[in-house]
HTML snippet that shows the backbone in 3Dmol.js (N, CA, C, O; Angstrom):
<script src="https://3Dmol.org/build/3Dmol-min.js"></script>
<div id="view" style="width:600px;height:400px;position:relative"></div>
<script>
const pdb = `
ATOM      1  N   UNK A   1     143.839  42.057  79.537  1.00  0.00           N
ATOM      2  CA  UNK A   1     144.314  43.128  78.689  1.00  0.00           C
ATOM      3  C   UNK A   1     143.844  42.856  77.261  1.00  0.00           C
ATOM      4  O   UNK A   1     144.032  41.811  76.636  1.00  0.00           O
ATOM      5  N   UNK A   2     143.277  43.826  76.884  1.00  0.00           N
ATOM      6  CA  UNK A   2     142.663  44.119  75.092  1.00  0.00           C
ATOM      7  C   UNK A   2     143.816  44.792  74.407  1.00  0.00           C
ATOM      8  O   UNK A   2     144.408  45.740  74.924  1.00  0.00           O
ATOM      9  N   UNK A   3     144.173  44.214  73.063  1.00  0.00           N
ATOM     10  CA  UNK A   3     144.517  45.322  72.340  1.00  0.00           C
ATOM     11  C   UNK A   3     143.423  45.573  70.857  1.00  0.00           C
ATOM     12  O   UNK A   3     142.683  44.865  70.172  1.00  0.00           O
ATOM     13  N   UNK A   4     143.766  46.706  70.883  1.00  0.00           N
ATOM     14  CA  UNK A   4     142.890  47.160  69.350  1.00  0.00           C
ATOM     15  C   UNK A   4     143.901  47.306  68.368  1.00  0.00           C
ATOM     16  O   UNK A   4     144.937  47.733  68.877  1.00  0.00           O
ATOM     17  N   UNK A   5     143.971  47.139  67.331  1.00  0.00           N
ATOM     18  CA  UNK A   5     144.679  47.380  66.389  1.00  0.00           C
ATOM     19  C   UNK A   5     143.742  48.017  64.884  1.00  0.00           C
ATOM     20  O   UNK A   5     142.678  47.701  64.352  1.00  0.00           O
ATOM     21  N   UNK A   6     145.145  49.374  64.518  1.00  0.00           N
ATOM     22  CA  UNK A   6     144.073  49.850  63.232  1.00  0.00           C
ATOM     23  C   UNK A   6     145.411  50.562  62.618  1.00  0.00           C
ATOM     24  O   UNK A   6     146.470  50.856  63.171  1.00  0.00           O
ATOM     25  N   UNK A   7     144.949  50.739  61.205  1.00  0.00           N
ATOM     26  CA  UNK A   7     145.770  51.436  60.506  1.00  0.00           C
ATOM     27  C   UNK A   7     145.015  53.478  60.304  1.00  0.00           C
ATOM     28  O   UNK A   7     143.905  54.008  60.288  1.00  0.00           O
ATOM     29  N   UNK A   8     146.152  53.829  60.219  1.00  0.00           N
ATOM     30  CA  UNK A   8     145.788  55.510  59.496  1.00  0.00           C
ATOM     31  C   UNK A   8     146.132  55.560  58.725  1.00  0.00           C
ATOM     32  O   UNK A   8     147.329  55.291  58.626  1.00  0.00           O
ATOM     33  N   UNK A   9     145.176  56.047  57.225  1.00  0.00           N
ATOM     34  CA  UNK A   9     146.018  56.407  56.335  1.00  0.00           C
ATOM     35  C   UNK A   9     146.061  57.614  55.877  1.00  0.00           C
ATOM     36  O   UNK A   9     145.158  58.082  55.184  1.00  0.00           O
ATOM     37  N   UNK A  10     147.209  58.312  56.243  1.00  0.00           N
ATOM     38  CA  UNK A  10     147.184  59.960  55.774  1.00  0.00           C
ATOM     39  C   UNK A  10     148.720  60.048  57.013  1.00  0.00           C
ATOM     40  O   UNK A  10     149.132  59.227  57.833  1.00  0.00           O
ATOM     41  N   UNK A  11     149.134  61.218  56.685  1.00  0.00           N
ATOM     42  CA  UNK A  11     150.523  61.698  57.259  1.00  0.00           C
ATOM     43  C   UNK A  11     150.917  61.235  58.434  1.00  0.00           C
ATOM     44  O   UNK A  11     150.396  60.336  59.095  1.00  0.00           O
ATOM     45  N   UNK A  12     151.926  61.926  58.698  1.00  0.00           N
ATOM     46  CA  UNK A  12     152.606  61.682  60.235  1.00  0.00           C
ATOM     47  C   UNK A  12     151.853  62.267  61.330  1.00  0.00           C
ATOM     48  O   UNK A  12     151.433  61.604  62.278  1.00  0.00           O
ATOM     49  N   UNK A  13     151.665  63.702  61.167  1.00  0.00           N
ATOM     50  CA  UNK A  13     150.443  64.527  61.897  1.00  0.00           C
ATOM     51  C   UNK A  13     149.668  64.067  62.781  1.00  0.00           C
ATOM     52  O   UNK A  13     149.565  64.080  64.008  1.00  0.00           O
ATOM     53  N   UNK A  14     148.821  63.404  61.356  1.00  0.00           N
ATOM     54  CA  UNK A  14     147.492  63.034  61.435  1.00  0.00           C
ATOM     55  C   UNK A  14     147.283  61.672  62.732  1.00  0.00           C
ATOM     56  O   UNK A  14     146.358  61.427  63.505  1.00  0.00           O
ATOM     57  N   UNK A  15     148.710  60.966  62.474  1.00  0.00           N
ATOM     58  CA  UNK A  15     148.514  59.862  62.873  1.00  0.00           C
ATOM     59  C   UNK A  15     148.460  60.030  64.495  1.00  0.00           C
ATOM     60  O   UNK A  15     147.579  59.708  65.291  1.00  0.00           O
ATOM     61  N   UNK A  16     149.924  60.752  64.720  1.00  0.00           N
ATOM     62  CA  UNK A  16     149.816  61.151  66.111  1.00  0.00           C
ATOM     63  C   UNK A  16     148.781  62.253  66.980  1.00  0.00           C
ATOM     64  O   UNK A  16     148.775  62.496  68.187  1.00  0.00           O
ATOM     65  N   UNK A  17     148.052  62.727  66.050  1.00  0.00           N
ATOM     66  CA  UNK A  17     146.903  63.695  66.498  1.00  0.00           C
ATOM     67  C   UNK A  17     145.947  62.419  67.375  1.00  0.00           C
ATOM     68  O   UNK A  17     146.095  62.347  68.595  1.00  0.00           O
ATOM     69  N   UNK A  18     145.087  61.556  66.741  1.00  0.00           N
ATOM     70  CA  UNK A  18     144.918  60.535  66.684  1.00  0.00           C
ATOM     71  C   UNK A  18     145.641  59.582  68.441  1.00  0.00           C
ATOM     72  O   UNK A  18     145.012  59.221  69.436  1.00  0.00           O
ATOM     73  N   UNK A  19     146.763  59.503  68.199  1.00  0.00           N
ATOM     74  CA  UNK A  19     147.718  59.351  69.405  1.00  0.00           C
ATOM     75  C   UNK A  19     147.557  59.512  70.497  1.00  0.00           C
ATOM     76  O   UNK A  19     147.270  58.729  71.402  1.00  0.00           O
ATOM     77  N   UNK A  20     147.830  61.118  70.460  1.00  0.00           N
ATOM     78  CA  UNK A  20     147.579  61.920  71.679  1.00  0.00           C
ATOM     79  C   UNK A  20     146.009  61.876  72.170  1.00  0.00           C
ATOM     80  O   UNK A  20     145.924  61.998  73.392  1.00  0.00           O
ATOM     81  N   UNK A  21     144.641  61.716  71.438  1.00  0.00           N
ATOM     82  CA  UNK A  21     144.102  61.561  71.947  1.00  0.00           C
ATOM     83  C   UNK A  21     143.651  60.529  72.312  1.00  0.00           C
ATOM     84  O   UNK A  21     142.531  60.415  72.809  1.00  0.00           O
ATOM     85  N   UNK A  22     144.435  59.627  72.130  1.00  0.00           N
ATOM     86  CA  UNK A  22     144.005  57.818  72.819  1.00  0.00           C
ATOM     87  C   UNK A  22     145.308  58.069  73.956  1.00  0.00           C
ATOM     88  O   UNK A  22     145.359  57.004  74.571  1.00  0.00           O
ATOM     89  N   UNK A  23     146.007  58.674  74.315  1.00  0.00           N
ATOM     90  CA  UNK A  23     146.628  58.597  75.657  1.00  0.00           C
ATOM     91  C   UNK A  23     146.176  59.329  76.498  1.00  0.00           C
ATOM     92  O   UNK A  23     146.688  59.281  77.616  1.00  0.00           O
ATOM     93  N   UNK A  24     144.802  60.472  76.183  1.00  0.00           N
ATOM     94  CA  UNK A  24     144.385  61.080  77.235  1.00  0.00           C
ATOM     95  C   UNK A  24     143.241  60.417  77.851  1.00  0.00           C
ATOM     96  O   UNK A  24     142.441  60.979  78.599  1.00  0.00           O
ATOM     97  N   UNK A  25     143.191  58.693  77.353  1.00  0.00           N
ATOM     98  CA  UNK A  25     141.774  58.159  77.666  1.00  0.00           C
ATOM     99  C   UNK A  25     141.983  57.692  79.447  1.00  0.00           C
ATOM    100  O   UNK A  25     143.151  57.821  79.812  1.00  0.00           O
ATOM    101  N   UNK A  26     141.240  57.305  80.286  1.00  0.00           N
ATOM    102  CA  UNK A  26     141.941  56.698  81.534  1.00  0.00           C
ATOM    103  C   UNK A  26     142.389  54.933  81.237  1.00  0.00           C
ATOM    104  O   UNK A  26     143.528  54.489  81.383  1.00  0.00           O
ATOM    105  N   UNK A  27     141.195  54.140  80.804  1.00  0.00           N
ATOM    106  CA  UNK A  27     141.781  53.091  80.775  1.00  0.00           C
ATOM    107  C   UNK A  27     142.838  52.613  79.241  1.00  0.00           C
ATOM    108  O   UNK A  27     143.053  51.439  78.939  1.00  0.00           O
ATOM    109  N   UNK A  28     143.121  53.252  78.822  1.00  0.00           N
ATOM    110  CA  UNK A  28     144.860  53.031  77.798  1.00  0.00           C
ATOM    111  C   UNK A  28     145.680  53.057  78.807  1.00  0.00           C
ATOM    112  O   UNK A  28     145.919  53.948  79.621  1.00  0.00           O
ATOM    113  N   UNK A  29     146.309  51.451  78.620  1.00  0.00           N
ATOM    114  CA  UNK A  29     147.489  51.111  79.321  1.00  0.00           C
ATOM    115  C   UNK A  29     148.871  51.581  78.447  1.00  0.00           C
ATOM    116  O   UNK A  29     149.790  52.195  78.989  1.00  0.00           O
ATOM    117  N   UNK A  30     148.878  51.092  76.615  1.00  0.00           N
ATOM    118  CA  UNK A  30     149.763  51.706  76.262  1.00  0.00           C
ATOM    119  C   UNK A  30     149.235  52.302  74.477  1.00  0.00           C
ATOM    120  O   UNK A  30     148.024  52.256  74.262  1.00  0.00           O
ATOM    121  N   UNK A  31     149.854  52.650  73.698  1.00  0.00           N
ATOM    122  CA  UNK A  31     149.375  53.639  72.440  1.00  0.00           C
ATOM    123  C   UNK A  31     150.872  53.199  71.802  1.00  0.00           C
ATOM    124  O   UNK A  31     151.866  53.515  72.455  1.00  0.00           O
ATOM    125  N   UNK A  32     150.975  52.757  71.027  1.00  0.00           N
ATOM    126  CA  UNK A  32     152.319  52.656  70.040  1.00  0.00           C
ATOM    127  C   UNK A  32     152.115  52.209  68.533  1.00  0.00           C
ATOM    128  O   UNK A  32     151.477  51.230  68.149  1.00  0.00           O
ATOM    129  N   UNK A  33     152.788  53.127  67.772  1.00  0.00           N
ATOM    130  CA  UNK A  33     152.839  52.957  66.524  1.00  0.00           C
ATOM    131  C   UNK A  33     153.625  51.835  66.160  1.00  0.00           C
ATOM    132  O   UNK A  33     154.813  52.126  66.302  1.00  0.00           O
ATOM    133  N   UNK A  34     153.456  50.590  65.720  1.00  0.00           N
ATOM    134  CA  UNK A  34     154.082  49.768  65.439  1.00  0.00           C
ATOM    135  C   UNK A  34     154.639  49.689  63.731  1.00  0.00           C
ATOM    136  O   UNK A  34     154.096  50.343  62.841  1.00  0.00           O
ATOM    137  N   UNK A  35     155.818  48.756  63.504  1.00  0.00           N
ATOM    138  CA  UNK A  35     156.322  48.798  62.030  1.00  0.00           C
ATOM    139  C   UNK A  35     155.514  47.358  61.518  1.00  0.00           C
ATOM    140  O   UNK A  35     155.371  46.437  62.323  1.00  0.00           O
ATOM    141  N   UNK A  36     154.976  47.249  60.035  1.00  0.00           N
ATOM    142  CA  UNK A  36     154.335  47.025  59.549  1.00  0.00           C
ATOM    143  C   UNK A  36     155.034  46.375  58.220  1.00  0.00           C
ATOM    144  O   UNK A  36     154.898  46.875  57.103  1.00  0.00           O
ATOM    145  N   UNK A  37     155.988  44.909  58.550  1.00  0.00           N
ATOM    146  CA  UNK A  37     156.964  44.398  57.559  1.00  0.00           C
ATOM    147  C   UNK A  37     156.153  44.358  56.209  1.00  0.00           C
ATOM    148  O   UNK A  37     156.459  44.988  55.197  1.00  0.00           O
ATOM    149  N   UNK A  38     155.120  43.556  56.345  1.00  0.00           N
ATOM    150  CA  UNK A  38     154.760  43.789  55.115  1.00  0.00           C
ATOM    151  C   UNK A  38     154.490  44.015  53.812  1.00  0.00           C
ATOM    152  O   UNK A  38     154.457  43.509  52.690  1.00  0.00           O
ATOM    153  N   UNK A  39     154.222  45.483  54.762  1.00  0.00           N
ATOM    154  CA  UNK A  39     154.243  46.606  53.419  1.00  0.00           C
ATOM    155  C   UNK A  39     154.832  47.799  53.259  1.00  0.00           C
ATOM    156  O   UNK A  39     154.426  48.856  52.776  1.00  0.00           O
ATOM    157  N   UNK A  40     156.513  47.259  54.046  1.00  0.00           N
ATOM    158  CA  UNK A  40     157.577  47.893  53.838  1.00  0.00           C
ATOM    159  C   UNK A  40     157.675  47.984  52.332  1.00  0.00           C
ATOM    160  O   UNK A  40     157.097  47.194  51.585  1.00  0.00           O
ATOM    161  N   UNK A  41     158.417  48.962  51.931  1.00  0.00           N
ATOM    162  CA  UNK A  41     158.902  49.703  50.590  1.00  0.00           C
ATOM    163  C   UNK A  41     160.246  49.104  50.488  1.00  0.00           C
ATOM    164  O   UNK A  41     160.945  49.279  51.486  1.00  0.00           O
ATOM    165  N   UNK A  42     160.879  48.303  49.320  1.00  0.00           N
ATOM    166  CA  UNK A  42     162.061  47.588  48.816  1.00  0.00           C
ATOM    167  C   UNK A  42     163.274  49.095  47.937  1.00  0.00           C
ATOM    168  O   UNK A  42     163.319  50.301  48.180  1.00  0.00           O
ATOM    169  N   UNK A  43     163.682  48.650  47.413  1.00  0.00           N
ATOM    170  CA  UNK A  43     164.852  49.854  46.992  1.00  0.00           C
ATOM    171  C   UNK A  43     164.140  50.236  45.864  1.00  0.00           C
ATOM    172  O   UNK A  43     164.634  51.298  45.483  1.00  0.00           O
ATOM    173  N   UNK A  44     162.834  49.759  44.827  1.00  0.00           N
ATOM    174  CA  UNK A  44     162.667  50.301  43.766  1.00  0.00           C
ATOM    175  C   UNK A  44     161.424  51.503  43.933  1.00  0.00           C
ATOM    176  O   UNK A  44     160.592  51.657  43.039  1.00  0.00           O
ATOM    177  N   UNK A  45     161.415  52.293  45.144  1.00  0.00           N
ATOM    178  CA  UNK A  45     160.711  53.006  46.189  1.00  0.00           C
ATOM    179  C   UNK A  45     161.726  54.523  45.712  1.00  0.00           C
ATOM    180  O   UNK A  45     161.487  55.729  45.765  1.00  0.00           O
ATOM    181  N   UNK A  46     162.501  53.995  45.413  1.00  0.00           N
ATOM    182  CA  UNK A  46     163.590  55.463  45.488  1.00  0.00           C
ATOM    183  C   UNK A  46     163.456  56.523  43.817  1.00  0.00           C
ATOM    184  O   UNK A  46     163.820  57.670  43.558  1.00  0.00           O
ATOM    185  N   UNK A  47     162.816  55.534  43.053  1.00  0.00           N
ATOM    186  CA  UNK A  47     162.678  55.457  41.697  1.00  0.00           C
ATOM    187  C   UNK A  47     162.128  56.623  41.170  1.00  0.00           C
ATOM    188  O   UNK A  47     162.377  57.304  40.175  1.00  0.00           O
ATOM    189  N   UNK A  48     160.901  56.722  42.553  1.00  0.00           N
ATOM    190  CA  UNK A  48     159.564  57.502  42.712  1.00  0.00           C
ATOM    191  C   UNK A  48     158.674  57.276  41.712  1.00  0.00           C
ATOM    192  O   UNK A  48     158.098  58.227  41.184  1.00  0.00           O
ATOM    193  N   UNK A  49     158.454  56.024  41.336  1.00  0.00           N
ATOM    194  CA  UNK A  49     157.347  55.374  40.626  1.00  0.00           C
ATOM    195  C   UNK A  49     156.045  55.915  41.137  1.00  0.00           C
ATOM    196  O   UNK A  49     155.926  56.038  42.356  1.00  0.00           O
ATOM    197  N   UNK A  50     154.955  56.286  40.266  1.00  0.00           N
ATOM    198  CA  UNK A  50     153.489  56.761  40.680  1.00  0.00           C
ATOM    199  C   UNK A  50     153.106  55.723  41.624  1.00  0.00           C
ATOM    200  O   UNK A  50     152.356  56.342  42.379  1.00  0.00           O
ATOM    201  N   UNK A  51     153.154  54.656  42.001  1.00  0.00           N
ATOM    202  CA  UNK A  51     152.482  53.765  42.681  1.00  0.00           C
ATOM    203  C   UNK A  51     152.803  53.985  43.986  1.00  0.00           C
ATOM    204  O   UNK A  51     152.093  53.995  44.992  1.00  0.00           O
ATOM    205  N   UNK A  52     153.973  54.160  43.832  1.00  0.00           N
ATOM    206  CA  UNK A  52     155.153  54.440  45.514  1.00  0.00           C
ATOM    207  C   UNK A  52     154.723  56.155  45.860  1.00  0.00           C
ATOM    208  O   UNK A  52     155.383  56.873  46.612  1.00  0.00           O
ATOM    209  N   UNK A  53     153.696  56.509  45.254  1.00  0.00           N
ATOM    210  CA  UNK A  53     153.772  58.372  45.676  1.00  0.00           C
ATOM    211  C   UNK A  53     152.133  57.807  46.925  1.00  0.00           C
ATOM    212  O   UNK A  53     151.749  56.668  47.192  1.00  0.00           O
ATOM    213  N   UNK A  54     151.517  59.297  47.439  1.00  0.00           N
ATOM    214  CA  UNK A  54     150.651  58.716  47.715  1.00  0.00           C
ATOM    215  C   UNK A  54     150.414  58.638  49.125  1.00  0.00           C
ATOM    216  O   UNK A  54     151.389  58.263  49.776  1.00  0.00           O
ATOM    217  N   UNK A  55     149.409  58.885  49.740  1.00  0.00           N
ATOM    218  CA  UNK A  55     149.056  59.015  51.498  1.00  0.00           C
ATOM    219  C   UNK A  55     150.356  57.288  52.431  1.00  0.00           C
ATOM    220  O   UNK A  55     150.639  56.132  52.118  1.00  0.00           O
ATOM    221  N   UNK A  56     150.627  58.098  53.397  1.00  0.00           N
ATOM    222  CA  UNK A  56     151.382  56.923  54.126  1.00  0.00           C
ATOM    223  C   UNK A  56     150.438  56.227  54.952  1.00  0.00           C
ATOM    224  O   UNK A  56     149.510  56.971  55.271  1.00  0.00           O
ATOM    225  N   UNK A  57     150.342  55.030  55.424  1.00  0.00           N
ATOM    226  CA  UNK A  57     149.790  54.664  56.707  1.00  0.00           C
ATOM    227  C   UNK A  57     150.492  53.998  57.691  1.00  0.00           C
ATOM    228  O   UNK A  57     151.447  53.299  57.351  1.00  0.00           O
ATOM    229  N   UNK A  58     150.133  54.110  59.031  1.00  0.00           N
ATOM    230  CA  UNK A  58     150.218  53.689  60.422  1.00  0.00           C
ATOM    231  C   UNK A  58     149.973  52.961  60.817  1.00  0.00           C
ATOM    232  O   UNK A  58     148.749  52.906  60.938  1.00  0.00           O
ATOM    233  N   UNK A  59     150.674  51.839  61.342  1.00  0.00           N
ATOM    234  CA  UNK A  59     149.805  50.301  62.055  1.00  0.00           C
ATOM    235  C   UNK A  59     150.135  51.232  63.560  1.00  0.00           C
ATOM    236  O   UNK A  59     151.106  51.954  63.786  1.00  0.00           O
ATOM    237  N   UNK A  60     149.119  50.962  64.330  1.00  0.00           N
ATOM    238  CA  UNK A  60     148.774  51.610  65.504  1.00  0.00           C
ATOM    239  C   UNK A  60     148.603  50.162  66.449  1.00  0.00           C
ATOM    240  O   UNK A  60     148.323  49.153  65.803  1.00  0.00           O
ATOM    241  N   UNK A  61     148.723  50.054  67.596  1.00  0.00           N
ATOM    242  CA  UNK A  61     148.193  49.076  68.632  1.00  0.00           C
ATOM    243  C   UNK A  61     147.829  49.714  69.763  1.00  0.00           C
ATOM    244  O   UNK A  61     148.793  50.113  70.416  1.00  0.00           O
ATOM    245  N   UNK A  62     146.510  50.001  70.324  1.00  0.00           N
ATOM    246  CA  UNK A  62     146.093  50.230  71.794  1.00  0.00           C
ATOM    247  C   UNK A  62     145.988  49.134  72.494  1.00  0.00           C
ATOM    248  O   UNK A  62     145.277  48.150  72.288  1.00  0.00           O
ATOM    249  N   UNK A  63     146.964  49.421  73.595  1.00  0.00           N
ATOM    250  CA  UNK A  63     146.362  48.432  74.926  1.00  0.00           C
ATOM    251  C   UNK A  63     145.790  49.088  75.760  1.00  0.00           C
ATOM    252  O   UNK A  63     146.064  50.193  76.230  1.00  0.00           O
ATOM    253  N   UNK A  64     144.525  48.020  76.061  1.00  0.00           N
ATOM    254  CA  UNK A  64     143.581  48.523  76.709  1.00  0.00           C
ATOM    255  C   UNK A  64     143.060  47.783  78.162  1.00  0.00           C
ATOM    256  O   UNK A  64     143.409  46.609  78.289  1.00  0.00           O
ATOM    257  N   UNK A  65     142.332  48.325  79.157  1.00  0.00           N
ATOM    258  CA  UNK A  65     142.335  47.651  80.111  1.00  0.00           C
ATOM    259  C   UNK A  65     141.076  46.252  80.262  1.00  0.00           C
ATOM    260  O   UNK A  65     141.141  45.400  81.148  1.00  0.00           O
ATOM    261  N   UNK A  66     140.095  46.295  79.284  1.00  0.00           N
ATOM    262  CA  UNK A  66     138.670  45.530  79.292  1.00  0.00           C
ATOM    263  C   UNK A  66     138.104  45.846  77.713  1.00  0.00           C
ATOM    264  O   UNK A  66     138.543  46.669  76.909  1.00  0.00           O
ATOM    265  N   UNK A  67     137.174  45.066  77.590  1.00  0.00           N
ATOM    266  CA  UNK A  67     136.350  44.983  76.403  1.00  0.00           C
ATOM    267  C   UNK A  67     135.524  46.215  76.406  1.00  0.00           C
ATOM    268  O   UNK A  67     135.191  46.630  75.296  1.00  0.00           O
ATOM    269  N   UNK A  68     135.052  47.013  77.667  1.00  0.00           N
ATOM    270  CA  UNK A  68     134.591  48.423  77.724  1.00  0.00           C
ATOM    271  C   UNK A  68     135.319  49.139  76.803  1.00  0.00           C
ATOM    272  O   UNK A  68     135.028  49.456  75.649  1.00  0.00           O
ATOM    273  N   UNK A  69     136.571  49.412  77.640  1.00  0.00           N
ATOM    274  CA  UNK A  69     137.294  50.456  77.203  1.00  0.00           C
ATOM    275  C   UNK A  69     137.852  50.298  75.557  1.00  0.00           C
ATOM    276  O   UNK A  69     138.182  51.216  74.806  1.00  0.00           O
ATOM    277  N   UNK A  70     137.839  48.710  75.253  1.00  0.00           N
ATOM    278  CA  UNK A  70     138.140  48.678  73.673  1.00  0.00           C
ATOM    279  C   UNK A  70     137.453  49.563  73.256  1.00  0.00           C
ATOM    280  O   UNK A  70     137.971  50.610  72.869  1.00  0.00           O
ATOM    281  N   UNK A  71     136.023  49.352  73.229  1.00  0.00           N
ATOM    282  CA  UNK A  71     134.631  50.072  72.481  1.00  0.00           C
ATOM    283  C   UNK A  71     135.212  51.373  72.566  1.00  0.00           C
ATOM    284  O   UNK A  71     135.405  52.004  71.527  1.00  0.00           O
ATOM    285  N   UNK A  72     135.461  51.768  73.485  1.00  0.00           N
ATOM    286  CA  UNK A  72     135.438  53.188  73.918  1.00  0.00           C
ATOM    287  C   UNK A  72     136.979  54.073  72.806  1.00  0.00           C
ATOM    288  O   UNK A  72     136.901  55.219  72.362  1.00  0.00           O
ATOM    289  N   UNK A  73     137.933  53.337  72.657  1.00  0.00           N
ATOM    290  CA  UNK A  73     138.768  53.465  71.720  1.00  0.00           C
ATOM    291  C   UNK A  73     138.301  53.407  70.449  1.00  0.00           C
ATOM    292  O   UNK A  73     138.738  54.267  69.684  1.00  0.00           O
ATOM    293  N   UNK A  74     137.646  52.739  70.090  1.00  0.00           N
ATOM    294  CA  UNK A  74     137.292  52.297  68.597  1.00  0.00           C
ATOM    295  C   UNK A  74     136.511  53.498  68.727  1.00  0.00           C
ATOM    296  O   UNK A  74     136.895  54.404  67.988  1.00  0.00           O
ATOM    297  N   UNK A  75     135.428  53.783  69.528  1.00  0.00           N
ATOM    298  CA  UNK A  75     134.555  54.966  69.060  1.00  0.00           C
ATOM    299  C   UNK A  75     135.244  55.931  68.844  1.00  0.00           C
ATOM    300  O   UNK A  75     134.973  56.535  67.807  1.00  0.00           O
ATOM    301  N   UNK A  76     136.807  56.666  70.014  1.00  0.00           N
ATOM    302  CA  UNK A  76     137.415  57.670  69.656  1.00  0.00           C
ATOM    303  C   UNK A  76     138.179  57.496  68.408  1.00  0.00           C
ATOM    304  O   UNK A  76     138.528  58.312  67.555  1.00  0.00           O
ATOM    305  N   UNK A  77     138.284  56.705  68.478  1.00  0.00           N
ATOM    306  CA  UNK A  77     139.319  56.757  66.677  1.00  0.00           C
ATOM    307  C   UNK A  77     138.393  56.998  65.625  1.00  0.00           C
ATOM    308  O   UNK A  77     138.628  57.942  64.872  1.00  0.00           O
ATOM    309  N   UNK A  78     137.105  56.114  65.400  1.00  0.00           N
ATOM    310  CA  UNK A  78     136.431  56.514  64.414  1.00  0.00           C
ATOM    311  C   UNK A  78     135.930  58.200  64.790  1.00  0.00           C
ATOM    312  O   UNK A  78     135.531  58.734  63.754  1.00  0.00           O
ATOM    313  N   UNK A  79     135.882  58.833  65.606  1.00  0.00           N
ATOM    314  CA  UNK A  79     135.860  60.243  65.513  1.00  0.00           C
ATOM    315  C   UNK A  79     136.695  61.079  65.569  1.00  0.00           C
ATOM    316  O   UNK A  79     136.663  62.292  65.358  1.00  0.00           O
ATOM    317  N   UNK A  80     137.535  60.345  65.888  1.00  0.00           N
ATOM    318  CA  UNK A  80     139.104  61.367  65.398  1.00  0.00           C
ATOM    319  C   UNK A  80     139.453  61.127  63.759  1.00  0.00           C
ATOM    320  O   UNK A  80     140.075  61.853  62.984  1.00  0.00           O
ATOM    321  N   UNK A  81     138.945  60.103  63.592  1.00  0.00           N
ATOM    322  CA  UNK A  81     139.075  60.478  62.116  1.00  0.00           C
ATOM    323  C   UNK A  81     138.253  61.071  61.136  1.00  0.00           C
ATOM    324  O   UNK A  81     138.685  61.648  60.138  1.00  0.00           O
ATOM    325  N   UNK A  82     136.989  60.915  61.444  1.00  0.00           N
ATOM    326  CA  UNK A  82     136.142  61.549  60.681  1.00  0.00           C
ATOM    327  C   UNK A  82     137.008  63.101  61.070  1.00  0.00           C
ATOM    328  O   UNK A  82     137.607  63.570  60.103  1.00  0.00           O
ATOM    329  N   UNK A  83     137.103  63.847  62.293  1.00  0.00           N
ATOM    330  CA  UNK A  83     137.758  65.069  62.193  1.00  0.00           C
ATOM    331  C   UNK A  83     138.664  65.230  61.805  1.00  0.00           C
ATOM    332  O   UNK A  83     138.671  66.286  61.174  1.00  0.00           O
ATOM    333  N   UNK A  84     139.662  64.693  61.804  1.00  0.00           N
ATOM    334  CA  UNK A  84     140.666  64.930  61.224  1.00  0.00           C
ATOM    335  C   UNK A  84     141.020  64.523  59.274  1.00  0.00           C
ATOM    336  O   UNK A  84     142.047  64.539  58.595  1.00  0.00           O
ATOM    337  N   UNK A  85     139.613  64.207  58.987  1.00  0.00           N
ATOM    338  CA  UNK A  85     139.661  63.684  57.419  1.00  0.00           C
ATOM    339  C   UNK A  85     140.804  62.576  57.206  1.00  0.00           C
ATOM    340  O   UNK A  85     141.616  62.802  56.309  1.00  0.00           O
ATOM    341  N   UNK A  86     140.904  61.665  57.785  1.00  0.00           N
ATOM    342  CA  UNK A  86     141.492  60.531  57.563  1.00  0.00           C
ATOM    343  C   UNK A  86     140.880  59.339  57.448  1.00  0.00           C
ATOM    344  O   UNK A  86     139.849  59.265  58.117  1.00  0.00           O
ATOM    345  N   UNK A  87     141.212  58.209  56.715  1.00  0.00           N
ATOM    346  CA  UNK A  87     140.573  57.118  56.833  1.00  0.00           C
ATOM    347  C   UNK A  87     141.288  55.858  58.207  1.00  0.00           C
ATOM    348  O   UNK A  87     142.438  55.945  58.636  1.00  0.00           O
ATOM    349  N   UNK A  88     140.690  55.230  58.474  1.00  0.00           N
ATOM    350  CA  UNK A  88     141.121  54.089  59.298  1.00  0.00           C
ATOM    351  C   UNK A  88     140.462  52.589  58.975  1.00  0.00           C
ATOM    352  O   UNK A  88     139.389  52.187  58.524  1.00  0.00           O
ATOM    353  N   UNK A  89     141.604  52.034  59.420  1.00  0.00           N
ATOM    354  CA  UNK A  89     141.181  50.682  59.203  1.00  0.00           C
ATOM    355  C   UNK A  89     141.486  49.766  60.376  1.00  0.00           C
ATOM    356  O   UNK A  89     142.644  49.618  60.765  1.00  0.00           O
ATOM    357  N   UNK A  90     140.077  48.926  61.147  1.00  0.00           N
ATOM    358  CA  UNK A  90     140.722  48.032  62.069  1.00  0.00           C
ATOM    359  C   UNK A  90     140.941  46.666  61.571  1.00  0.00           C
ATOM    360  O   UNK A  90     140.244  46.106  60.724  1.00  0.00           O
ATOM    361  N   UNK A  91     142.221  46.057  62.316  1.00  0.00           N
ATOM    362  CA  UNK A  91     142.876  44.669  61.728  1.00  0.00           C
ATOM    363  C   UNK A  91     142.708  44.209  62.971  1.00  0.00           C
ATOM    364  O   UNK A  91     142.753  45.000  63.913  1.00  0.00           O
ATOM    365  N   UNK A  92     142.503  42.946  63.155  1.00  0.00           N
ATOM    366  CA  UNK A  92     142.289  41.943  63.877  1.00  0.00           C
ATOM    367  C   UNK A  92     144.674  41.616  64.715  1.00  0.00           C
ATOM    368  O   UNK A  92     145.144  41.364  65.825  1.00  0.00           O
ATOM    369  N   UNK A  93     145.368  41.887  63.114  1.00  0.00           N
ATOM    370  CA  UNK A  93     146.779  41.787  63.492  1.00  0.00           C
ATOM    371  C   UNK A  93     147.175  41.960  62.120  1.00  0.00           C
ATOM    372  O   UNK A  93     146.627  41.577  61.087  1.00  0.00           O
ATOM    373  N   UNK A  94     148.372  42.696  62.335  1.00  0.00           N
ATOM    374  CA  UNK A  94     149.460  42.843  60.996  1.00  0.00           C
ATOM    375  C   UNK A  94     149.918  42.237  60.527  1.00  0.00           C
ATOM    376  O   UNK A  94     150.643  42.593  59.598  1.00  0.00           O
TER     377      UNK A  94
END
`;
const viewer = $3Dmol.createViewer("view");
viewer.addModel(pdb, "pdb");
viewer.setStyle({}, {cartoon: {color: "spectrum"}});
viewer.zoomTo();
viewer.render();
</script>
């Protein structure tokens, strides 16, 4: 079992647009948006400081069945995003 991991950055939408089409692949075992401690937001988030405004992003994890089907994810994401005008980023882990 492979997983891929990547971030979206742009809305809620966007992210699950994205989603849905990595669960219509055959070999995706699973697709889940994971939380991303990180670069959780602390209480001075509420303030609405310019820094805290600003596109959200998504830590995403595909499991996948082989090193094929990774490729084959990574290619659909990088073209789901170019369509959907979002950026992505793959991480090795969060």
């Amino acid at each position: 079992m492979r997983v891929v991991r990547f971030r979206v950055v742009g809305d809620y939408e966007m992210a699950n647009a994205i989603i849905v089409r990595l669960h219509e692949m055959d070999k995706v075992d699973r697709v889940e948006e994971v939380a991303d401690q990180m670069h959780s937001r602390d209480d001075v988030s509420s303030l609405g400081l310019p820094h805290d405004e600003g596109p959200d992003f998504h830590s995403i994890e595909v499991h996948v069945l082989d090193g094929k089907a990774a490729q084959e994810v990574h290619d659909r994401i990088e073209i789901a995003a170019r369509e959907l005008d979002v950026a992505v980023e793959f991480v090795d882990e969060f």
